[in-house]
N, C-alpha and C positions, 0 to 999 in steps of 0.2 A: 499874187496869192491865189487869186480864182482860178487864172489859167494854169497854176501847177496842181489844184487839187481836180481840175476837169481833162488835164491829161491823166492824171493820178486812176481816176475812175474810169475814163476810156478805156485805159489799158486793162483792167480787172475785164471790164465787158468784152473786148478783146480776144482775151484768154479762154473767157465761157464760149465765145462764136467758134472759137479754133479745136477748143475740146469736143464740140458738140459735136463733128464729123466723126467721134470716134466711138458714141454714144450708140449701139445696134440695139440694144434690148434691155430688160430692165435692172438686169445684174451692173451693167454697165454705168447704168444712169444714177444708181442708188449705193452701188458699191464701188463706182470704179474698176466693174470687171473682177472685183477681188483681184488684184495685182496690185495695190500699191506699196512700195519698195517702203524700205526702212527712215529713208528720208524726208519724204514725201506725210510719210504716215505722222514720224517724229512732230514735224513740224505742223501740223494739221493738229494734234492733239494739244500741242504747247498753244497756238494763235486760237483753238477754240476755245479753250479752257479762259487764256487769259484777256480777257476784257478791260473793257474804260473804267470799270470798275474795281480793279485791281489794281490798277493805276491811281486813279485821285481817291476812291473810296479806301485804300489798306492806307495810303498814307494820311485821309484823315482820322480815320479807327486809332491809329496811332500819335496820332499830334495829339490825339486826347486823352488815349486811356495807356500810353507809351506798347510795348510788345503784346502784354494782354490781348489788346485790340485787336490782334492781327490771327487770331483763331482761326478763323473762317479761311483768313486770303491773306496769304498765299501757304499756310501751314497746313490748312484741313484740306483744298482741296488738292492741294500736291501730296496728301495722303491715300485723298481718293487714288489719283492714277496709278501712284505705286503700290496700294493692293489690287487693281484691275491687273495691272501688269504680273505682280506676284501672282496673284491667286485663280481670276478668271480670265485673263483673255484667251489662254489654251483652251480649257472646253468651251468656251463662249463661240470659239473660232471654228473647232474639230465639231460643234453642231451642227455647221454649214447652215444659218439661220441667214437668212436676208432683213431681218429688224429685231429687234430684241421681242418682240411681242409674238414672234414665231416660236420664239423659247415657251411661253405663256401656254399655247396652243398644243409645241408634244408632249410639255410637260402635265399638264393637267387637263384643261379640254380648250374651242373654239371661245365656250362663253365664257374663259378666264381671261382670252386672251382679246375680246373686247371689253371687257369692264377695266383690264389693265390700260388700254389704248385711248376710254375714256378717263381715266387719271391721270393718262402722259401728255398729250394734246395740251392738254389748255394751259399748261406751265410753260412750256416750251413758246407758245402762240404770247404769250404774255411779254414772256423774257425778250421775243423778238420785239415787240411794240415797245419796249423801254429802251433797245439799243436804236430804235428807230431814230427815233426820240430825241437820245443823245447823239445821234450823228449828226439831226438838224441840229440842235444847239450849238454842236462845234462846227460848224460849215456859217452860222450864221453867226458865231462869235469872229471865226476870222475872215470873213467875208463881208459882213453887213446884209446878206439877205434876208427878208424876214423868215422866221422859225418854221412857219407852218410851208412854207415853198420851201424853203432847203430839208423841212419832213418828205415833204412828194417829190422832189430829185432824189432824196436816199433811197425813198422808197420804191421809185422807178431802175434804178440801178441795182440794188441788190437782187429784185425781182428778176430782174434781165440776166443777169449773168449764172446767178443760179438756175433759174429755169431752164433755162439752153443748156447750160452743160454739164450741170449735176455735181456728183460729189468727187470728179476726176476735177472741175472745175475750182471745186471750193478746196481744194488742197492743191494745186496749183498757186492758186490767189493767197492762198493762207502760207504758203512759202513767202511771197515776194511782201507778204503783211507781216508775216513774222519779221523778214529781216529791216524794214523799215523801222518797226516795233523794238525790237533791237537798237537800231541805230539812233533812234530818237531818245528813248530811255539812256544808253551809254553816253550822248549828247550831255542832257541835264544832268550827270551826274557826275561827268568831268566837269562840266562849267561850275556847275556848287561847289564840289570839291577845291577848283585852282582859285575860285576867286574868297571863297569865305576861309579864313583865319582857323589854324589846327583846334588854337588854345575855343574857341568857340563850337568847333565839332566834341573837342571832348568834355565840356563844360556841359554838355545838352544830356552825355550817356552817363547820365546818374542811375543808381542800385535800381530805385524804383520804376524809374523806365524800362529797364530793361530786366524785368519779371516777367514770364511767357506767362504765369500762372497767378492773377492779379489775388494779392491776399485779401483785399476789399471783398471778393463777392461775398453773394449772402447768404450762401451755403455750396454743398459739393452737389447740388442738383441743378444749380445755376449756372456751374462752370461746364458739368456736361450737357447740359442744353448747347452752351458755345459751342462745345467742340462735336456733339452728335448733328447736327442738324446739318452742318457742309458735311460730315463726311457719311455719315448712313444715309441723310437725306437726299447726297446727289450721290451715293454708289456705284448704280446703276443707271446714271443720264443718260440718256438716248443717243444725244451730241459726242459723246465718248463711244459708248458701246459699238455705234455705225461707225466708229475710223477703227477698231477693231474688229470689226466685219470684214471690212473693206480690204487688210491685209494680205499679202500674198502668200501668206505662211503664219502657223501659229507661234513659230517661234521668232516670227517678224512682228508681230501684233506685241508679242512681251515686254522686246527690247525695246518698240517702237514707244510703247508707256514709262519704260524706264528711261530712257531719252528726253522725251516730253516733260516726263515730270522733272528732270532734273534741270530744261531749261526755264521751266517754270519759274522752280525755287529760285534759280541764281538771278534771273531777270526782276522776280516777284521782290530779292531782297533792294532791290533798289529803292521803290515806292519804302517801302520800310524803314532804312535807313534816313529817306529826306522827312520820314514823318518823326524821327526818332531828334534830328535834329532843329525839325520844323517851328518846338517853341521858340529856340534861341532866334531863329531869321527872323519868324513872323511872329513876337510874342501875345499879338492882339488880333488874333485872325477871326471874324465872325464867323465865317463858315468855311469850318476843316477839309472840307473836301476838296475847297477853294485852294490847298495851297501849294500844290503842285503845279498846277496853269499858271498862279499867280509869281512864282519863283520862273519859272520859264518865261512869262512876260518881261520878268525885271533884269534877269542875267545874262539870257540869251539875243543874239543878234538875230537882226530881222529873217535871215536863210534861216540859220539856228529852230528859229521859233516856227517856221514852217513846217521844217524836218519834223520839230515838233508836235504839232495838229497833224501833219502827216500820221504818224505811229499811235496818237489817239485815234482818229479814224480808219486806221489800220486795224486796231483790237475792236473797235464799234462790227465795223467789216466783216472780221475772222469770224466773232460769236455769232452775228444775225443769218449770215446765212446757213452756218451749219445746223442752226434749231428751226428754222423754215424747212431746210432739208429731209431731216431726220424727222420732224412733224407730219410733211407729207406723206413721208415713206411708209408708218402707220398705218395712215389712211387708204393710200392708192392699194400698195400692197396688201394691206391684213384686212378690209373691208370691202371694196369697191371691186378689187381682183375677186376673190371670190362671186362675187355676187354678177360678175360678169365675167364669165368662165371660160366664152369665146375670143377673148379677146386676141389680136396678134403680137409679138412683141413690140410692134412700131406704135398700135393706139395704147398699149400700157407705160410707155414712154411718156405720150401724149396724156395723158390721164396722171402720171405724176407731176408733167411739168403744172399742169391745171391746178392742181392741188399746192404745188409751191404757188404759184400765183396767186389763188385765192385765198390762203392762208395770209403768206404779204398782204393782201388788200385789209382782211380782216385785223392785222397789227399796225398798221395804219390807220385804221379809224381809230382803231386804240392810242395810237401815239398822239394823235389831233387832240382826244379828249385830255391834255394834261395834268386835267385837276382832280381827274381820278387815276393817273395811272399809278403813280405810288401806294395809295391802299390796294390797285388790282395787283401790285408787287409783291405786299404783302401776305396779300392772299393764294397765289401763284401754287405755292409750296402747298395747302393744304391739299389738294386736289391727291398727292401722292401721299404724303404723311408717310407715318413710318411701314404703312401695310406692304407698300412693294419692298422694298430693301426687306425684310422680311418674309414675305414668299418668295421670292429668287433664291434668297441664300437658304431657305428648306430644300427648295425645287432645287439646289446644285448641288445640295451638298446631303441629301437624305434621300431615301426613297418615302419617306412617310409623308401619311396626307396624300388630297386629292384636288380635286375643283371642288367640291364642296370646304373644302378646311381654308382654300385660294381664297376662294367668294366673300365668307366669313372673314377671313381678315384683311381684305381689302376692305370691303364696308363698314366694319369695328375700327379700322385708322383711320380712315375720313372722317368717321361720325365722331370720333375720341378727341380728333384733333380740331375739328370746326367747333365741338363746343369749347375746349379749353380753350381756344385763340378768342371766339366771341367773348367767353365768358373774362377775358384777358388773365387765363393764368401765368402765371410765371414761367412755366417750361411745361408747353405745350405738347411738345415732340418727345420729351423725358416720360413724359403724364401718359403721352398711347402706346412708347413700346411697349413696355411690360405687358400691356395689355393685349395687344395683336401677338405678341409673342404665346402667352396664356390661352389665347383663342385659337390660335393655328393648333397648338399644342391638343387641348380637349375633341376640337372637332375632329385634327388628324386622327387622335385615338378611336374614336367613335366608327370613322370611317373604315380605319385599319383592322378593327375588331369585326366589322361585317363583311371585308377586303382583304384578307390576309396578302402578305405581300413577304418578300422576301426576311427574313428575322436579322439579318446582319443590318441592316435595315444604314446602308450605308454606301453613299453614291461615289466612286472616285472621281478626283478633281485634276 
């Protein structure tokens, strides 16, 4: 088992040594040259998007609460891609932006597009330390090493491959993750299928379970909390937006989301389906998330169960390094380049890998500290709140408003949203649109009124 998960990793490192020759400047290193093909792109969106989290996490969201559960993953955020696909990845692409925060910058000024850069950082740096996290834990579940050593091998490997070869690398790697990913999920789901009894799969798909729309909640401000928070709240990810960058065409960028997401759903319904029928296997499972590992322990044969860890460490893989990636890109790009103006394309190369590197380091001490990484998960999302999905979708789709109306409702959805989550309201993210929306809205006017600006007042997309 060791020796197949330390080829498994070699060859990812491999892949980043071999790309890294082709790495001349910082287009290269952060977009892939902008050339990546429709495949490349496909599957780099699908193995980002889909994590270890969509895997044990949707199927235990639904061992418990049956299809309801499953809001977030794999339904809300396979909505996200296919409206990036539908609606932005053409002008997102035809901007010719090198990070989305370049958007921030022609759209409104410099100082929107750092106040946007510190609200994108620190979610992204987060998310890395929780997949960090989880890759020790499955390296040390099927290996025996302890937790905090197989933390600093992931953390030494992911470091290394992305740094060296950037984001030609991490879609490379994310193909060969994807199709493991793939194969291990198709795996568990023939073995459940041939070995559990029909009459017991369809005993499981009762009326109640299978409501996408749980009649329980506690009102219709609770059910759109569900479903706004994956999809406004990750609209515009960073981790998406930069494989839409990185396209060699905008109308490569399009399909390449319509693709992704469709491999999403159909892979996504699998976790779903074993959570749908997960009371009847495991009617007494203490912890749901538990029960996917734990049906592939019982079913599957020892190769099986490799292939298996295999395709969890695959999805752990995919998402960490493209949110190191994209994190860095931020920085090196939208901060550090400016402020050093001389630089040549060889030390701005050098300058982004530094920035994936010490970012990694930084999600690693995060990953060590366990006992707070899930409240810093929870917290993760405030840093954006609903204020960016919100100025982007003005800034693409209006000419109204300025950097001052930006500012304003960036700072109005952090503050809106850090009180309602401390104060633990019920729908937190429900509770600051209207409000960022209202504030974009009075300031834009205000602005507009001393700014006249064109009166169609209407951006095309």
């Amino acid at each position: 088992m060791i020796v197949g998960i330390i080829i498994y990793i070699v060859l990812q490192f491999g892949i980043g040594v071999w790309v890294s020759r082709r790495v001349k400047n910082e287009a290269d290193y952060l977009l892939a040259g902008r050339n990546l093909g429709l495949l490349l792109a496909s599957f780099s969106i699908f193995a980002t998007w889909f994590g270890a989290e969509t895997v044990v996490g949707a199927a235990g969201a639904v061992y418990t609460n049956g299809l309801a559960g499953c809001s977030a993953d794999p339904f809300g955020y396979v909505l996200v891609i296919f409206i990036i696909g539908f609606i932005y990845a053409r002008p997102l692409w035809r901007g010719g932006y090198t990070t989305f925060a370049d958007f921030f910058r022609t759209r409104f000024s410099p100082t929107v597009e750092r106040v946007a850069i510190l609200l994108m950082v620190p979610s992204s740096i987060i998310w890395s330390a929780a997949q960090i996290r989880a890759f020790g834990q499955v390296v040390s579940a099927t290996t025996g090493l302890d937790v905090n050593l197989a933390i600093v091998a992931a953390t030494i490997v992911i470091i290394g491959y992305t740094a060296v070869g950037g984001m030609l690398a991490d879609a490379w790697t994310d193909v060969i993750q994807g199709v493991v990913l793939i194969l291990g999920l198709i795996v568990i789901a023939v073995a459940l299928l041939w070995q559990v009894p029909t009459g017991t799969l369809s005993a499981s798909m009762t009326p109640d379970r299978l409501r996408l729309f749980d009649s329980s909640e506690e009102s219709l401000v609770m059910l759109a909390e569900a479903w706004l928070v994956p999809v406004l709240g990750s609209l515009f990810a960073i981790e998406l937006i930069s494989r839409v960058l990185a396209c060699r065409s905008a109308e490569v960028a399009r399909r390449a989301c319509w693709l992704g997401g469709g491999i999403y759903l159909t892979l996504g319904m699998i976790p779903v389906i074993i959570g749908l029928i997960g009371p009847t296997l495991r009617p007494d499972l203490a912890e749901p998330e538990q029960l996917i590992p734990e049906l592939a322990r019982v079913h599957l044969s020892p190769l099986l169960y490799v292939l298996f860890s295999g395709a969890l460490i695959s999805a752990i893989l995919s998402t960490v390094d493209s949110a190191l990636l994209a994190s860095s890109a931020l920085v090196s790009h939208n901060l550090l380049r400016p402020a050093l103006p001389r630089m040549s394309d060889r030390h701005q190369v050098q300058v982004a890998r530094l920035c994936v590197a010490a970012f990694g380091l930084i999600a690693f001490v995060l990953a060590i500290q366990s006992e707070t990484i899930e409240r810093l998960i929870a917290l993760s999302s405030a840093f954006g709140g609903a204020g960016l999905a919100v100025v982007a979708m003005f800034g693409l789709h209006t000419k109204r408003g300025g950097s001052l109306s930006a500012l304003a409702t960036l700072a109005s959805g952090l503050l809106v949203w850090s009180v309602a989550h401390w104060q633990d309201w019920s729908a937190p993210f429900v509770t600051s649109l209207p409000i960022v929306v209202v504030v974009y809205w009075l300031v834009s006017s205000m602005e507009d009124a001393t700014n006249p600006t064109d009166p169609t007042d209407v951006r095309p997309i």
